[in-house]
PLY file of the C-alpha trace (Angstrom):
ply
format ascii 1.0
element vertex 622
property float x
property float y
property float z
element edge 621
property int vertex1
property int vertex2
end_header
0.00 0.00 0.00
2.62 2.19 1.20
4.44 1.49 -2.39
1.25 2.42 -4.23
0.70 5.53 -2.44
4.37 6.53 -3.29
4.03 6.07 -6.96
0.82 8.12 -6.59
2.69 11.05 -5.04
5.75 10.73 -8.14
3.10 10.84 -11.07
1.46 13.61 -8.78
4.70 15.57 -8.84
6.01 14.69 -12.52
2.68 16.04 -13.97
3.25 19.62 -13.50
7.00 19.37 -14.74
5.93 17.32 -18.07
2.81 20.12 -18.43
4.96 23.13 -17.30
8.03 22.32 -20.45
4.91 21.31 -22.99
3.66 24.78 -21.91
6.87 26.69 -21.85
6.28 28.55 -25.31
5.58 27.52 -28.54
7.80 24.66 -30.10
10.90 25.75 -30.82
12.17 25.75 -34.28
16.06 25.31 -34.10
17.10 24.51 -37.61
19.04 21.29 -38.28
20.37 19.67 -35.13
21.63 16.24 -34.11
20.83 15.29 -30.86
21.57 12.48 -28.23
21.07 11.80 -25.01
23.26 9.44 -22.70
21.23 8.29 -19.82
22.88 6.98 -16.76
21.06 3.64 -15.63
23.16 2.46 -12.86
22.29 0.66 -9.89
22.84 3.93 -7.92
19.58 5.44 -9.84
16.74 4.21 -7.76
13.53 3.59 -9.71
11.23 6.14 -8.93
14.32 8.52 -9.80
14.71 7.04 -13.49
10.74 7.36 -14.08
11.55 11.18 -13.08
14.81 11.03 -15.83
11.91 9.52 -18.44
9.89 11.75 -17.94
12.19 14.32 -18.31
13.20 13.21 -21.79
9.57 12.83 -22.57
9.17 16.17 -22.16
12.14 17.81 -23.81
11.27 15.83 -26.57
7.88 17.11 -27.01
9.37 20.60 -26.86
11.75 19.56 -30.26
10.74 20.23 -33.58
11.42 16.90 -35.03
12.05 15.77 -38.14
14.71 14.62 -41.19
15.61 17.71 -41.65
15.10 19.07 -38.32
16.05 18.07 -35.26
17.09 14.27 -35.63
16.88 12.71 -31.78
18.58 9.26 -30.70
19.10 7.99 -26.88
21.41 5.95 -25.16
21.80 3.93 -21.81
24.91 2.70 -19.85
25.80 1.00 -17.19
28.74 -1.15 -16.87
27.92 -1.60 -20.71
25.95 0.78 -23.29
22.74 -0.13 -24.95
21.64 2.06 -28.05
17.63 2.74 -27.37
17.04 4.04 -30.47
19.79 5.58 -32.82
18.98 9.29 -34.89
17.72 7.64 -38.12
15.49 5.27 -36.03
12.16 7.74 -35.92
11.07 11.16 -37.30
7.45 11.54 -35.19
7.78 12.45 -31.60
4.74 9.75 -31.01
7.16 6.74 -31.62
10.43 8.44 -29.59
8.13 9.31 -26.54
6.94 5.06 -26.84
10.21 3.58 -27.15
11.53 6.02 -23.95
8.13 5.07 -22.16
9.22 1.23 -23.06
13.08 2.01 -21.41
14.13 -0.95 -19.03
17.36 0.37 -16.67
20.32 -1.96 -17.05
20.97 -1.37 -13.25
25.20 -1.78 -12.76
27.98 0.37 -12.58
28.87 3.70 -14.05
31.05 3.63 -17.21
30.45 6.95 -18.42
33.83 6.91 -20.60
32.38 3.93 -21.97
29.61 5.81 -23.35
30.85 8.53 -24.59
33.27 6.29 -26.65
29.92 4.96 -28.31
28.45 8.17 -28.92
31.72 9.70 -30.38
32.52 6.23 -32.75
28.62 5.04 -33.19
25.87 7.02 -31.70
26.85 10.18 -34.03
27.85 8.40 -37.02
26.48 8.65 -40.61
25.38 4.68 -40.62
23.66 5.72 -37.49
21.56 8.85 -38.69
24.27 11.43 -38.28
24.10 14.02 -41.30
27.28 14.28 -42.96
30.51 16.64 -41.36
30.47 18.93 -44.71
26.55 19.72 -44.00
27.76 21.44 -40.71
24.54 20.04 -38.57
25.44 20.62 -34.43
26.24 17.57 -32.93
24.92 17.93 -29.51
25.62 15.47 -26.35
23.25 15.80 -23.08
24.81 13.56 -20.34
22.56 12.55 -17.37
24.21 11.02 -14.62
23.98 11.02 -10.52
27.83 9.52 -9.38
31.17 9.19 -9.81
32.71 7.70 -13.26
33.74 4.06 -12.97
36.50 4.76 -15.69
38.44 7.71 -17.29
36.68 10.53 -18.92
38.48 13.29 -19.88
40.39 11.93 -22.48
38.21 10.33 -24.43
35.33 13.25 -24.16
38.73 15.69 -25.33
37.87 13.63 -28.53
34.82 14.05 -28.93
35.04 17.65 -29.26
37.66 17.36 -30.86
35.00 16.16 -33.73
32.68 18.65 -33.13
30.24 17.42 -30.71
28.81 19.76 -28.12
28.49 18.06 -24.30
25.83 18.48 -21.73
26.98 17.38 -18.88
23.86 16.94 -16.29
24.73 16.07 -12.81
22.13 14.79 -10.15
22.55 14.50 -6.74
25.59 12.20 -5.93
27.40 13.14 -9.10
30.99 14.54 -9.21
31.42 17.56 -10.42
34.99 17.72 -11.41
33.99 14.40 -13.79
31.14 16.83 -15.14
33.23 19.63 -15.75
35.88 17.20 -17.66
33.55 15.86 -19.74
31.72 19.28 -21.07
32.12 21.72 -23.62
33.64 25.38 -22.90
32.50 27.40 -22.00
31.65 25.55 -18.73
29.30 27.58 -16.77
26.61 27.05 -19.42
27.04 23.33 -20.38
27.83 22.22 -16.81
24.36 21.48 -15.00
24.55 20.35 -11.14
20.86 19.63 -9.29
20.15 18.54 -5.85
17.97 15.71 -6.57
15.62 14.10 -9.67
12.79 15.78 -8.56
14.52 19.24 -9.97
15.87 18.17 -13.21
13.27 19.87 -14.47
15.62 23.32 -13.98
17.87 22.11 -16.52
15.32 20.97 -19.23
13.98 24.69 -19.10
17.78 26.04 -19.06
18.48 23.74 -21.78
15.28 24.49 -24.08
15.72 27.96 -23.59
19.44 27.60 -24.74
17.74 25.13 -28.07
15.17 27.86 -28.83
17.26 30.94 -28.56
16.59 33.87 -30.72
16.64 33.70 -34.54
19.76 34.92 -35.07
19.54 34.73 -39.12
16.97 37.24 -39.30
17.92 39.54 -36.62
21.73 39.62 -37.29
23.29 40.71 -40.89
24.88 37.27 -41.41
26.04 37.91 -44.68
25.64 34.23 -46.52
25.50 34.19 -50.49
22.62 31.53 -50.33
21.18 30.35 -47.00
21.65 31.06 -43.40
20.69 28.41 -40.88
19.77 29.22 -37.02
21.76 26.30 -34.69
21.90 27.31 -31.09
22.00 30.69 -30.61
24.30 30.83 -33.60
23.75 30.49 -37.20
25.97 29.39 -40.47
25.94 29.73 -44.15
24.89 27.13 -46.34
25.19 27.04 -49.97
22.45 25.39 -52.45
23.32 22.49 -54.56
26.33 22.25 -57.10
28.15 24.93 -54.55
30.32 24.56 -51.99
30.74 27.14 -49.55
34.33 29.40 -49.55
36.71 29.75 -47.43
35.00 32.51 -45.67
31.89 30.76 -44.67
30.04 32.89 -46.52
30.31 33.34 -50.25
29.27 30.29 -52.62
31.46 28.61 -55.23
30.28 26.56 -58.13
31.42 22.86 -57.54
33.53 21.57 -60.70
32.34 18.27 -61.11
34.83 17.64 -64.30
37.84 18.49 -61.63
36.54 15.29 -59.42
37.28 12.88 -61.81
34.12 10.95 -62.22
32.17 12.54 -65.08
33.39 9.54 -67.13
33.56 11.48 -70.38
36.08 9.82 -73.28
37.29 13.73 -74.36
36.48 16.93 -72.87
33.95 17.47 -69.78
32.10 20.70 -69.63
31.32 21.99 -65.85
28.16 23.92 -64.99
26.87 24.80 -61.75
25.69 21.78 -60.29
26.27 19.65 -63.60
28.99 18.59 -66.59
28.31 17.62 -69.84
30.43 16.24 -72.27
32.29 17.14 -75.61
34.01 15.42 -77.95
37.64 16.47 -79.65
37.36 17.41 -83.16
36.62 14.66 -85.92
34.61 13.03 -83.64
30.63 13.09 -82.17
28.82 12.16 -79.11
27.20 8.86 -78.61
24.20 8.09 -77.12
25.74 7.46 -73.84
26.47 11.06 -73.79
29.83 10.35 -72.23
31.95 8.12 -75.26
32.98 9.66 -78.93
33.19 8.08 -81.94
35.18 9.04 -84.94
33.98 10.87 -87.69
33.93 8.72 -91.00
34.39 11.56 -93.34
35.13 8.88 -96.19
31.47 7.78 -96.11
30.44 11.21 -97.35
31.69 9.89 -100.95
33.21 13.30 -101.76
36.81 12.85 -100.97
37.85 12.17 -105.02
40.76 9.86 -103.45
42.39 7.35 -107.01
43.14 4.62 -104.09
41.99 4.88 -100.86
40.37 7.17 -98.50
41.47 7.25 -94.83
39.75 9.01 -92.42
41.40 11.11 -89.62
39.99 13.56 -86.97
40.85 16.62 -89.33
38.77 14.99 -92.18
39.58 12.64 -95.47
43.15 11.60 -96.59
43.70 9.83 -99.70
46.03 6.71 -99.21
48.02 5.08 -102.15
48.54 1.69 -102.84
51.76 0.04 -102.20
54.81 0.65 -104.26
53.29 4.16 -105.23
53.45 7.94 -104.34
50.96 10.43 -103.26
51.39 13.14 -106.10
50.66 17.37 -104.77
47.40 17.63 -105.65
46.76 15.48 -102.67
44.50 12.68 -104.73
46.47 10.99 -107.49
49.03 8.45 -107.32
51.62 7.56 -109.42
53.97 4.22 -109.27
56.95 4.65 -107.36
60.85 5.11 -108.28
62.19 2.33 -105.53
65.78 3.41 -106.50
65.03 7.04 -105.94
62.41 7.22 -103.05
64.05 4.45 -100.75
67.25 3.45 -99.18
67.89 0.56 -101.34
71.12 -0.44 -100.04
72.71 -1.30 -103.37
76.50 -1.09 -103.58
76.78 -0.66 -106.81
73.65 0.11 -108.83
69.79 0.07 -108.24
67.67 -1.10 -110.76
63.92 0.26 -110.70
61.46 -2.68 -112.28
57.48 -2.03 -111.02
57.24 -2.08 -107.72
59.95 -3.68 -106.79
63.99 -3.74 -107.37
67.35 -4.98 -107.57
71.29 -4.69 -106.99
73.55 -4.97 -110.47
77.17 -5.23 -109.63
80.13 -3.99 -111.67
81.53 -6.47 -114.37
83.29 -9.34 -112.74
82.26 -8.99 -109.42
79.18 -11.36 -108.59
75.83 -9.97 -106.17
76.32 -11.31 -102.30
73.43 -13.96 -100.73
72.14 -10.46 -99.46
70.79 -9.15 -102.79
73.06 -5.76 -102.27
76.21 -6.16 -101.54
79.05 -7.12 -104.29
82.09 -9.61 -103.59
84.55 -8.58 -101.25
88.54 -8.63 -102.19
89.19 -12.19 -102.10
91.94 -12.96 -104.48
94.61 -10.82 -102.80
96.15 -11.19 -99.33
96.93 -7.64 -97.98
98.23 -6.43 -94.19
96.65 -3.02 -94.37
97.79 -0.31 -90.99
95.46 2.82 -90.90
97.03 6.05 -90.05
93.89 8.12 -88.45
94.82 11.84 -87.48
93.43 12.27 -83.90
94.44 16.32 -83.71
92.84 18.88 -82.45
91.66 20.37 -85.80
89.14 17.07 -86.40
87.12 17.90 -84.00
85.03 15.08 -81.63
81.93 14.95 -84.18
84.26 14.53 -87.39
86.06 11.95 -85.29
83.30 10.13 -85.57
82.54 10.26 -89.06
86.08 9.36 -89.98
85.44 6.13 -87.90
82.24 5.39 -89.75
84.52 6.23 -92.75
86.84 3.72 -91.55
84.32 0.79 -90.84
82.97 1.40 -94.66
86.33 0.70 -95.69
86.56 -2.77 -93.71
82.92 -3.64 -95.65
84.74 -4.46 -98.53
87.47 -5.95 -97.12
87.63 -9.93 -96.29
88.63 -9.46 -93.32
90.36 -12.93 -91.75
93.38 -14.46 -90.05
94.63 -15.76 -93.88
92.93 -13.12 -96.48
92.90 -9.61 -95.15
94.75 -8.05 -91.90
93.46 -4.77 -90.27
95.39 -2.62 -88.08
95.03 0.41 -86.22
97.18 3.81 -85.14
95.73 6.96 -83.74
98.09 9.93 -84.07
97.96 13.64 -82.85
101.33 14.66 -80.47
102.29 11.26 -79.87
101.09 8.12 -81.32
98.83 5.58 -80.20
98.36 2.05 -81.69
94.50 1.08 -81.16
94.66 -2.55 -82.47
97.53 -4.24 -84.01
97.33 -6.76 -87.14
97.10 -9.51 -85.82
94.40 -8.87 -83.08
91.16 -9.58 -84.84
89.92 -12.09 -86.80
86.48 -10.73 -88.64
85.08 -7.44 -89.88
82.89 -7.34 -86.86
85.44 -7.60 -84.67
87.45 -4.91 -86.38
84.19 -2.91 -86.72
83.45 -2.69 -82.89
87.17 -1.88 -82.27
86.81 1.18 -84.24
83.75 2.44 -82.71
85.46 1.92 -79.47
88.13 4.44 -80.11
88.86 7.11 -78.64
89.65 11.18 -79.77
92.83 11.94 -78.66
92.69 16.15 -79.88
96.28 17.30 -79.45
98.86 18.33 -82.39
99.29 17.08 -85.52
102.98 14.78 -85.72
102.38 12.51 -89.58
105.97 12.28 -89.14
106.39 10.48 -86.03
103.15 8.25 -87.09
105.04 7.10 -90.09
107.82 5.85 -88.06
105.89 4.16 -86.17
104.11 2.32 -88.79
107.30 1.56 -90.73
109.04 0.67 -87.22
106.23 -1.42 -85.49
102.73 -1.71 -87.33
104.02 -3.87 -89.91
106.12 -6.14 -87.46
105.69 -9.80 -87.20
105.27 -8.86 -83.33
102.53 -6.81 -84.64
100.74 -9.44 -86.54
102.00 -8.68 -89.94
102.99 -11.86 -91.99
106.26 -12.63 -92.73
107.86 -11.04 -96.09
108.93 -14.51 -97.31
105.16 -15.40 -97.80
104.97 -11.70 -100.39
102.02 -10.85 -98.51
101.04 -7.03 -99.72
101.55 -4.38 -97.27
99.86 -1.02 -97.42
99.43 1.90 -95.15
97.01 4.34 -95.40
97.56 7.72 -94.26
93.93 10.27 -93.07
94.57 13.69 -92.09
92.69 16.97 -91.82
95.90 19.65 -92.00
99.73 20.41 -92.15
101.74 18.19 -90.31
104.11 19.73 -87.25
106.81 17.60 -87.77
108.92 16.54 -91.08
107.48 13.82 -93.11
109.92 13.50 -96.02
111.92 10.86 -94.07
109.90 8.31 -93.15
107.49 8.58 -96.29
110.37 7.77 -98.34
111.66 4.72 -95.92
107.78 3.67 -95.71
108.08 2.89 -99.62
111.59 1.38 -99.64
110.05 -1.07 -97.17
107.80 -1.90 -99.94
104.74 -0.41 -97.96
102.24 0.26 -100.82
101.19 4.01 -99.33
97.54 5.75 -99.92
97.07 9.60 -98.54
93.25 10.46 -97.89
93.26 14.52 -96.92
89.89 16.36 -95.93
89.66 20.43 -95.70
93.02 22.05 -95.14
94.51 18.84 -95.86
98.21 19.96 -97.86
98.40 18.54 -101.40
102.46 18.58 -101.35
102.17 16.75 -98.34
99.55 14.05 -99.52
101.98 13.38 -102.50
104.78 12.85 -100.58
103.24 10.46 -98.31
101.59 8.44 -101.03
103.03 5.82 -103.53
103.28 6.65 -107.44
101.48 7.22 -109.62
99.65 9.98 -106.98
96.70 10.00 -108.78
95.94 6.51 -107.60
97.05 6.81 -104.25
95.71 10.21 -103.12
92.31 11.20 -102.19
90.48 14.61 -101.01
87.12 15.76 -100.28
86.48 19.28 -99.11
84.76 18.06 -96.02
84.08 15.51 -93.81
80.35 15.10 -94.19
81.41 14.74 -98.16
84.26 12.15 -98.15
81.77 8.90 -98.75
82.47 9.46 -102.45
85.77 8.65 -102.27
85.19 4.96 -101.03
84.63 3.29 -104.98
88.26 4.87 -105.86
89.59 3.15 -102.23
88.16 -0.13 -103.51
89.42 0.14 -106.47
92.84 0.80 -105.56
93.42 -1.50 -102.31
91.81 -4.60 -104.06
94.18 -6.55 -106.09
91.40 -7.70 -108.44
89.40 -4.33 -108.96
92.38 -1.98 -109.11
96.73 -2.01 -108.22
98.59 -2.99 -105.95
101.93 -4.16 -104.64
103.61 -6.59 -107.00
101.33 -5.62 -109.33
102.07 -3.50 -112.68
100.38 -0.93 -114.05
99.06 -1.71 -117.47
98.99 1.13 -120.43
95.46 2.31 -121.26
96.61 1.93 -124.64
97.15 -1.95 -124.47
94.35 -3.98 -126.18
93.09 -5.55 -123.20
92.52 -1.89 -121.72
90.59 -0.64 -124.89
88.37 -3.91 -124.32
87.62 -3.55 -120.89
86.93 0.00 -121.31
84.17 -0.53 -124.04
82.94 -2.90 -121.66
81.94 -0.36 -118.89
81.30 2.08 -121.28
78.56 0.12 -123.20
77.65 -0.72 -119.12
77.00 3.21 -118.40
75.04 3.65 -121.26
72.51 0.64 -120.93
72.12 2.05 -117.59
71.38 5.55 -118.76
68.90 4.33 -121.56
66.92 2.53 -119.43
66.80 5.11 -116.83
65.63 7.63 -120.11
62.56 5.19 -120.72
61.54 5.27 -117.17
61.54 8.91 -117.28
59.54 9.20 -120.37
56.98 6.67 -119.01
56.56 8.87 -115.79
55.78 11.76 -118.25
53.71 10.29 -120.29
51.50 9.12 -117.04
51.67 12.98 -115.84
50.03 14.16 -119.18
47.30 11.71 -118.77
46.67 12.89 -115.39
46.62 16.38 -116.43
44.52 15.63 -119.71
41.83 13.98 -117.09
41.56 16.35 -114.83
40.45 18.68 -118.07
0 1
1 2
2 3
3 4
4 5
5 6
6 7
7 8
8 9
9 10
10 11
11 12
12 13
13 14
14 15
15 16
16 17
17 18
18 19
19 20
20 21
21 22
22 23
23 24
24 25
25 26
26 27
27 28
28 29
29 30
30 31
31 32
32 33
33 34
34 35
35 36
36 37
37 38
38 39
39 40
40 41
41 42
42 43
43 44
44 45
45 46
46 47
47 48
48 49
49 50
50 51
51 52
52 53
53 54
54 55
55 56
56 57
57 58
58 59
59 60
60 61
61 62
62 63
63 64
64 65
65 66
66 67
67 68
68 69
69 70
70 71
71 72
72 73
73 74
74 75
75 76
76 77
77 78
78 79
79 80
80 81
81 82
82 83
83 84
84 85
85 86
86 87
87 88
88 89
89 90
90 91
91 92
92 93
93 94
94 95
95 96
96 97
97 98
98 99
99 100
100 101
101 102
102 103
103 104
104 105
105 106
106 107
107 108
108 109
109 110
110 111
111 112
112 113
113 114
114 115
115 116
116 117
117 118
118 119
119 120
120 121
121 122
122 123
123 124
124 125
125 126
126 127
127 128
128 129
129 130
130 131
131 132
132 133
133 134
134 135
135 136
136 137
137 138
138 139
139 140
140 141
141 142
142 143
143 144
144 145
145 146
146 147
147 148
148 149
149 150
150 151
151 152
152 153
153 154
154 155
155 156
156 157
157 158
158 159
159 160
160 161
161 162
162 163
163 164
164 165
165 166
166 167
167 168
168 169
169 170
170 171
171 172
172 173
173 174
174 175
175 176
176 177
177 178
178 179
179 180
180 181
181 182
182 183
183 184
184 185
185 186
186 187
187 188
188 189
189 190
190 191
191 192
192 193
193 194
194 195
195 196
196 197
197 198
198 199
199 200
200 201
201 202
202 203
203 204
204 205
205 206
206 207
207 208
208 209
209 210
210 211
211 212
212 213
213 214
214 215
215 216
216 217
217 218
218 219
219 220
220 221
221 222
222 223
223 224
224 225
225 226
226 227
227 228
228 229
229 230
230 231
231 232
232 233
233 234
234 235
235 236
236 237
237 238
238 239
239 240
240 241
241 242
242 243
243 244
244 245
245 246
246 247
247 248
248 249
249 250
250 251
251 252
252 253
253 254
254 255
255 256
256 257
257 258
258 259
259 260
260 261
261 262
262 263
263 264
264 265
265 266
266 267
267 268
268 269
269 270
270 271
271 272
272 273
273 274
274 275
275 276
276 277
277 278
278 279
279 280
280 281
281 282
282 283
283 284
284 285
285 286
286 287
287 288
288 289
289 290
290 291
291 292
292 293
293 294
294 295
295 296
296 297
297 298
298 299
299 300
300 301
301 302
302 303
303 304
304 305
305 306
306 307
307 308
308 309
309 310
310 311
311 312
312 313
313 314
314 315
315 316
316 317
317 318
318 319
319 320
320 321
321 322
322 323
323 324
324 325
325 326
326 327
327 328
328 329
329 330
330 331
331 332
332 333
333 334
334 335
335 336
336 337
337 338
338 339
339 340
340 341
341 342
342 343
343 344
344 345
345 346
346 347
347 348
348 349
349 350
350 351
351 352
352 353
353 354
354 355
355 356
356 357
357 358
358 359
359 360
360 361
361 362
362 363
363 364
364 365
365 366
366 367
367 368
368 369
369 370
370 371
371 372
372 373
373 374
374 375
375 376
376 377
377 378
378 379
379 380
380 381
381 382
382 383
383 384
384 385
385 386
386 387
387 388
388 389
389 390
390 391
391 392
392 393
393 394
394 395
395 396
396 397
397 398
398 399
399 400
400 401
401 402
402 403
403 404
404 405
405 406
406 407
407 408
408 409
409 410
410 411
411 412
412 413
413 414
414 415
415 416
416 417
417 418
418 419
419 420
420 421
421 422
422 423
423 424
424 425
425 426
426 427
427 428
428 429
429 430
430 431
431 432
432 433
433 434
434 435
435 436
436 437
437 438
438 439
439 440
440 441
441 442
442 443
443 444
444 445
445 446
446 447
447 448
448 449
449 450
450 451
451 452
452 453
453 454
454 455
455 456
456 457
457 458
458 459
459 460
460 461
461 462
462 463
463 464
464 465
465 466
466 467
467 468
468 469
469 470
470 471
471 472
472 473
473 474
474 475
475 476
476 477
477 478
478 479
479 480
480 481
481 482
482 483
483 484
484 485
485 486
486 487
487 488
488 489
489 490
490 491
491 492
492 493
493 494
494 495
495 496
496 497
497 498
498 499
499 500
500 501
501 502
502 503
503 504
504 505
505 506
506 507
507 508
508 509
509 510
510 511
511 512
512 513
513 514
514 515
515 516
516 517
517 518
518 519
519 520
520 521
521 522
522 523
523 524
524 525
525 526
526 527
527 528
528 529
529 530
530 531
531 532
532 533
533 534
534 535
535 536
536 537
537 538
538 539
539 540
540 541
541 542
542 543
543 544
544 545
545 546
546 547
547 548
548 549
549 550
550 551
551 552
552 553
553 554
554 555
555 556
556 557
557 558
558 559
559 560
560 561
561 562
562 563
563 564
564 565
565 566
566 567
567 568
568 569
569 570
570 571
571 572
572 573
573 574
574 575
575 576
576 577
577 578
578 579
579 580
580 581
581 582
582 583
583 584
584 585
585 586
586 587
587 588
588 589
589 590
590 591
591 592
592 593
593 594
594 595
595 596
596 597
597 598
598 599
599 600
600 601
601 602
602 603
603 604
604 605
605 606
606 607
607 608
608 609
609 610
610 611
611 612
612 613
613 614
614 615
615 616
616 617
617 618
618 619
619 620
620 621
C-alpha cells in the first residue's frame, strides 16, 4: 500500500514538470540539429528517480521540432555496458520516440560513463547511425545525465569528442561529481555544466536547456552575410550554400562545384562543368554517342566526296587519300603515281639500283658477282693484304668529325675480307704522340674490327704525320705486330687520313715507308696539304691520293679506295700498271662504257613513261 501511495505522489509531482516544459512557449524551431542523449542507468539510480529522468526526456522531446531535416533525436543507456535505445535515423514523429523512452528498461550496474561517450563519439553520431554528414555542418549535440562518480576515465576520451565537433551536456544529479562533469563538457563551462540537488529538480535544466535550443533567430535579426542560406543552430547560425556549390573559405560566399575536376564525369574527351552539372564534348573529328559520355570518330570517307584514285582514310581533321603500295601520293593530294624504288628508298645497293614495277634490284660492276644479301658485291678475295690505318686524332678534327672518320673507316673494312689468312686490319691513332689502337694480328672478322673502331677514342692534341710514319714503318708492320712474314709476299699497305699540315717533317719516313715496300695511300679532308699528300703516297699519286672538301662529303671517295686496295678491282703491290693503250685496256673500257650507257637508256625510258603518265593525269583532270 505504502508502495502504491508513493508512486501516486511521483506521477502527482512529474505532472506539472511534463505540463509546465509542454507549456513553456511555442515549439521551438532550431534549424538542423543532431541530438543524443546518454542516460545513466546504474544501480545507484533508484527507480522512482529514473521514471523522473523519463519523464524528463519525454518532455524535452515534445518541446523539439522533429524531423529529417530538423532536429534528428537518438538515446542511449549505460551501465557497466551501453545499450543504443534508439539511434537518430530510427524515428522522425515524436509519437514513436516518446513510446520507445516510455518502453526504457534500466540496465541497473555500474557507471562507465567513458564507456559511453566512446559509443556516442565512434557510433551514436555516425552517418550509418543517422548522423548528417561533417560537410553539411549540422550541431552535434551530447546531453549527459548522470547522478555519481565515473567508474572509468573521462576526460580523455570526451577531449575527442570535441575534438570532432560534438557539443556536451553534462547533467549532474545528486551524488554526481562535479569535477567528472566539468571534464567531460564543452567550454564554455558555466553554461554546459548542469549540477541539481535531486531528480525531482531536473526539471531546472530541461527549461535552461530548451531555452538555450530555442534561442533567438539569429539569421533574421543579425546581418549574417551568406551568399545563399543562413541556418539558425543554437544561438548561432551558419551559411549554407544550395546544390552544385560549396561554400568558400570565408563561410560565406558560394562557389560553383567543378564536377569535371573530381574525376568521375566519365567522359572519353572533354567534360564541360556547370553549376551543379557537366556535360560532355568530344575532340574534333569526332561526335557524341548516345551514352552522352563516349565519342566516336567521324567517318568523313562515307560522305563519298573525298575524289581519293586509291583509298580514303579518315582522320579527326577529315579525309586523306592513301596510295597503294609501291606508289606515291602526287601534290594535288589525290592521285598516285607508281613509285621510283631506286630514288624514293634506301635501297642499299652497292653498286647500282635497278627500278622494275614495284619492286627492285642490286647490279654489280663487271666481274664482281651480287652477295646472298641481294646488295652487296664480292669482297677482295683474291689478294692477301696487311693493311695499318694512319687516323689523325688532332685537335683540328674535331670530336663529331672523329666520328665520321670512324664510320669512314668501318665502310672501308665492308669491302674488305677481313680474316686471319685473307685480309689483316690494323690500327694507329696519331695527334702529339702516337697511339696504336689494335695491331694486325688482333682480330679475326670485320665485326670484330668494326666494334674496335667504334670503341676508339679522340685523342685532340697536335698534328705529328711524321712520327706516325715511323711508327708504322718501325712497329705496325712487325711480325710482333701481326704482320705476316715477307717470305710469304704478302702485300703491305698503309694508309695515311689527315685533316691539315703536319708539325713535324714527313719526307723521311714517307720515303723509308716505300723502300720497305709499304704500298702508301694519302686520304686529306679540308686544309689537308696537297704537297704533303703526295709525298706520303706511292706513285702514280693520282691513284694513291684522295680529297674531299669536307668531312660530311668524303663517302664518295670509297669506290676509288676499292678500287685501288683490291688486287682484283684496281693495283697494288707486286702488281704492274698496265697502259690504257694496251688492247686488253681498250676492251675492258668498251665494256663499262657500253655498261653506263645501258644504264642511262633505261633510266631515259623510265623517265619518259613517268611523263607520259603525268600528261594523262593532267589531260583527265580537263
Amino acid at each position: 500500500m505504502r508502495g502504491l501511495l508513493c508512486w501516486l505522489v511521483l506521477l502527482f509531482l512529474l505532472q506539472p514538470w511534463e505540463s509546465q516544459l509542454q507549456l513553456a512557449g511555442p515549439r521551438c524551431h532550431t534549424g538542423p540539429l543532431d541530438l543524443v542523449f546518454v542516460i545513466d542507468s546504474s544501480r545507484s539510480v533508484r527507480p522512482f528517480e529514473f521514471e523522473t529522468m523519463r519523464q524528463f526526456l519525454v518532455g524535452l522531446v515534445r518541446g523539439l521540432n522533429v524531423g529529417p531535416n530538423a532536429t534528428r533525436v537518438g538515446v542511449i543507456q549505460y551501465s557497466s555496458q551501453v545499450q543504443s535505445v534508439f539511434p537518430l535515423r530510427a524515428f522522425s514523429r515524436r509519437e514513436d520516440m516518446e513510446r520507445a523512452i516510455r518502453d526504457l528498461v534500466p540496465l541497473a550496474q555500474g557507471t562507465m560513463t567513458g564507456l559511453a561517450i566512446q559509443y556516442a563519439m565512434n557510433v551514436a553520431f555516425s552517418v550509418a547511425e543517422g548522423a548528417r554528414p561533417p560537410e553539411e555542418r549540422v550541431p552535434r549535440v551530447a546531453v549527459i545525465v548522470t547522478d555519481g562518480r565515473p567508474q572509468d576515465r573521462v576526460a580523455e576520451v570526451a577531449a575527442q569528442a570535441r575534438a570532432r565537433g560534438i557539443e556536451i551536456y553534462a547533467v549532474g544529479v545528486q551524488r554526481a561529481d562535479v569535477g567528472s562533469l566539468r571534464a567531460m563538457a564543452s567550454p564554455p563551462l558555466d553554461e554546459h555544466v548542469f549540477l541539481v540537488e535531486s531528480f525531482d529538480v531536473i526539471q531546472e535544466f530541461g527549461l535552461q536547456f530548451q531555452s538555450r535550443l530555442c534561442g533567438k533567430d539569429q539569421c533574421a535579426e543579425r546581418g549574417h552575410g551568406c551568399q545563399h542560406q543562413c541556418v539558425n543552430a543554437l544561438g548561432m547560425f551558419h551559411c549554407t550554400c544550395n546544390p552544385g556549390y560549396k561554400l568558400a573559405a570565408d563561410n560565406k560566399s558560394c562557389l560553383a562545384i567543378d564536377l569535371c575536376a573530381e574525376g568521375t564525369h566519365g567522359c572519353e574527351h572533354h567534360c564541360v562543368n556547370s553549376p551543379g552539372s557537366y556535360f560532355c564534348r568530344c575532340q574534333v573529328g569526332f561526335v557524341l554517342q548516345q551514352d552522352q559520355r563516349s565519342c566516336r570518330a567521324i567517318d568523313y570517307c562515307s560522305f563519298s566526296n573525298h575524289s581519293c584514285q586509291h583509298e580514303c582514310v579518315s582522320t579527326p581533321g577529315g579525309p586523306r587519300c592513301h596510295c597503294r603500295e609501291g606508289h606515291d601520293l602526287q601534290p594535288d593530294g589525290r592521285s598516285c603515281q607508281v613509285r621510283d624504288l631506286c630514288n624514293g628508298v634506301d635501297h642499299g645497293c652497292e653498286f647500282q639500283c635497278v627500278s622494275e614495277g614495284l619492286s627492285y634490284r642490286c647490279l654489280c660492276p663487271e666481274g664482281r658477282q651480287l652477295q646472298a644479301d641481294g646488295k652487296s658485291c664480292d669482297r677482295c678475295r683474291e689478294g692477301h693484304v696487311d693493311l695499318v690505318l694512319l687516323v689523325d686524332g688532332s685537335k683540328s678534327v674535331r670530336p663529331q668529325n672523329f666520328e665520321l672518320v670512324k664510320r669512314f673507316v668501318n665502310q672501308i673494312v665492308d669491302f674488305l675480307d677481313v680474316s686471319p689468312e685473307g685480309t689483316r686490319v690494323g690500327l694507329v691513332q696519331f695527334s702529339s704522340r702516337v697511339r696504336t689502337e689494335f695491331p694486325l694480328g688482333r682480330y679475326g672478322t670485320a665485326a670484330e674490327v668494326k666494334q674496335a673502331v667504334l670503341a676508339v677514342e679522340y685523342m685532340e692534341r697536335g698534328t705529328m704525320t711524321g712520327l706516325a710514319l715511323r711508327h708504322m714503318v718501325e712497329h705496325s708492320f712487325s711480325e710482333a705486330q701481326g704482320a705476316r712474314p715477307r717470305a710469304l709476299n704478302v702485300p703491305r699497305v698503309g694508309l695515311v687520313f689527315t685533316d691539315g699540315r703536319s708539325q713535324d717533317d714527313i719526307s723521311v719516313w714517307a720515303a723509308r715507308a716505300k723502300e720497305e715496300g709499304i704500298v702508301m695511300y694519302a686520304v686529306g679532308v679540308g686544309k689537308a696539304v696537297e704537297a704533303e699528300l703526295r709525298e706520303i703516297a706511292s706513285e702514280p699519286a693520282e691513284l694513291h691520293v684522295s680529297y674531299a672538301p669536307d668531312f660530311g662529303t668524303m663517302t664518295h671517295l670509297l669506290q676509288n679506295l676499292r678500287g685501288s686496295i683490291c688486287p682484283e678491282e684496281g693495283i697494288s703491290a707486286g702488281t704492274e700498271l698496265r697502259s690504257p693503250c694496251e688492247c686488253e685496256s681498250l676492251v675492258e673500257f668498251q665494256g663499262r662504257t657500253l655498261g653506263a650507257l645501258e644504264s642511262l637508256t633505261l633510266n631515259l625510258a623510265q623517265l619518259t613513261a613517268r611523263l607520259e603518265d603525268l600528261e594523262n593525269q593532267l589531260a583527265n583532270q580537263k
